[in-house]
TORBA-103564 format. One line per 5 residues: their letters; for each residue x, y, z of C-alpha. Coordinates in pm, 1 decimal, padded with zeros to 6 digits, m for minus. Layout:
A) X/Y/Z | ...;
//
This chain:
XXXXX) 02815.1/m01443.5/m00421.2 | 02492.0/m01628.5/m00400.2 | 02177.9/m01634.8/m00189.2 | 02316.9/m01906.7/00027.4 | 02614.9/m01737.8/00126.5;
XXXXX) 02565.7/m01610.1/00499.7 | 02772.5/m01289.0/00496.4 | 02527.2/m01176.2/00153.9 | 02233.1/m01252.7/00353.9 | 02410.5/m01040.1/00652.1;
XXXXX) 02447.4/m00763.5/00421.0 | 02106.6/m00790.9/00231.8 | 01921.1/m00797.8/00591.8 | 02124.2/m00476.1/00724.4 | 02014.8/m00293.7/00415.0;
XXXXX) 01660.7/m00418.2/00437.9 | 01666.1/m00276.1/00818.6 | 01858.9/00032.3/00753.2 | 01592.1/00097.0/00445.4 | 01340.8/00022.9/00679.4;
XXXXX) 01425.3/00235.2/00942.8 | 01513.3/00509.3/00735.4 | 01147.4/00465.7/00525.8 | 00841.2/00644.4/00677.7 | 00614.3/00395.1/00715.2;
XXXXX) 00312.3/00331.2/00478.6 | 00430.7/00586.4/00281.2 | 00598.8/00592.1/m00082.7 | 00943.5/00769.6/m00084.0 | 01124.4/00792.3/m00391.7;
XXXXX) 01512.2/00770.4/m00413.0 | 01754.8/00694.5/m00750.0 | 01970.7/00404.8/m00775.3 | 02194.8/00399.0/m01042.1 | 02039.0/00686.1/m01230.6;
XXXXX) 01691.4/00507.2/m01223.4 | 01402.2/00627.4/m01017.8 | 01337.1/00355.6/m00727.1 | 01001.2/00403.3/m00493.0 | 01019.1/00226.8/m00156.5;
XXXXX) 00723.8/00172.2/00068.3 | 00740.2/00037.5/00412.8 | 00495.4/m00217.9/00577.8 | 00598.8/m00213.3/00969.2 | 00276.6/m00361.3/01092.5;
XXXXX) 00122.2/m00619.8/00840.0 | 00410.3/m00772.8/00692.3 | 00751.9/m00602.9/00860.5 | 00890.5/m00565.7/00516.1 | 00943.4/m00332.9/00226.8;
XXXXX) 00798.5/m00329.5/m00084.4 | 01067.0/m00184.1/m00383.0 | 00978.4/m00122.5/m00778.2 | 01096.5/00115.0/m01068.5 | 00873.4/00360.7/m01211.3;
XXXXX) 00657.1/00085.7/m01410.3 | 00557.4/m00084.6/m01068.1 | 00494.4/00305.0/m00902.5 | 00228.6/00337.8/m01187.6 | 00028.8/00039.5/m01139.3;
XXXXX) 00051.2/00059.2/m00768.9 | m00087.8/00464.2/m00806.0 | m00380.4/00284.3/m01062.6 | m00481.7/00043.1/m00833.3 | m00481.6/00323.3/m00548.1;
XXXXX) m00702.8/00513.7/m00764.3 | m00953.7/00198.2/m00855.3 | m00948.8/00125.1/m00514.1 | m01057.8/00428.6/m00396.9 | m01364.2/00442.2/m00670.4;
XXXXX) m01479.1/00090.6/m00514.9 | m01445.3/00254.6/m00150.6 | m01686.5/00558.2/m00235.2 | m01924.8/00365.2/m00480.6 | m01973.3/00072.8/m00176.9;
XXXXX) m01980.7/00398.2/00044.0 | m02258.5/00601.2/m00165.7 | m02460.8/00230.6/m00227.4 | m02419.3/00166.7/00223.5 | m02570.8/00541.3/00244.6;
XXXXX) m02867.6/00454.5/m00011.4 | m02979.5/00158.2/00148.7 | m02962.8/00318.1/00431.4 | m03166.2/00573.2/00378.7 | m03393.4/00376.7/00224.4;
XXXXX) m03450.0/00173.0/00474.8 | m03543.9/00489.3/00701.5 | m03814.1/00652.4/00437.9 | m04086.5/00619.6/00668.2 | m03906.0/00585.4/01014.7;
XXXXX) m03836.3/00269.8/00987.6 | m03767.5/m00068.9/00826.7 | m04147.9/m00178.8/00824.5 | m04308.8/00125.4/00698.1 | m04428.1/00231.6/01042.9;
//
């Protein structure tokens, strides 16, 4: 069967929404399919969908996690600096 073919879509969409209500959401689960590791991750609120990939995909997505939580502390650390520097003598103007 083919994309087009209305009782496929009726099947893809039940698993989609059994996946989905089965998936804690924003969180990765992992579960095998065919022998092969598959890691679902649900988006109720932004997009109302579910994101699926094999191991490969998991590792990126854990990289970019991990870069992206770098960026968040380094922007952090540099908001905290300027901050304080802005404070050194009680204020902005030195005063």
């Amino acid at each position: 069967m083919d994309d087009t073919d209305p009782a496929s879509r009726r099947r893809a969409g039940t698993q989609r929404d059994r996946l989905r209500h089965y998936s804690p959401p924003r969180k990765v689960v992992r579960d095998v399919r065919d022998g092969q590791p598959q890691y679902v991750y649900a988006d109720p609120q932004t997009c109302k969908c579910l994101y699926v990939g094999d191991e490969q995909r998991y590792q990126k997505f854990q990289e970019l996690s991990l870069q992206k939580k770098i960026a968040d502390e380094q922007r952090s650390a540099a908001r905290a600096n300027w901050e304080a520097s802005m404070n050194w003598w009680g204020g902005p103007w030195g005063w």
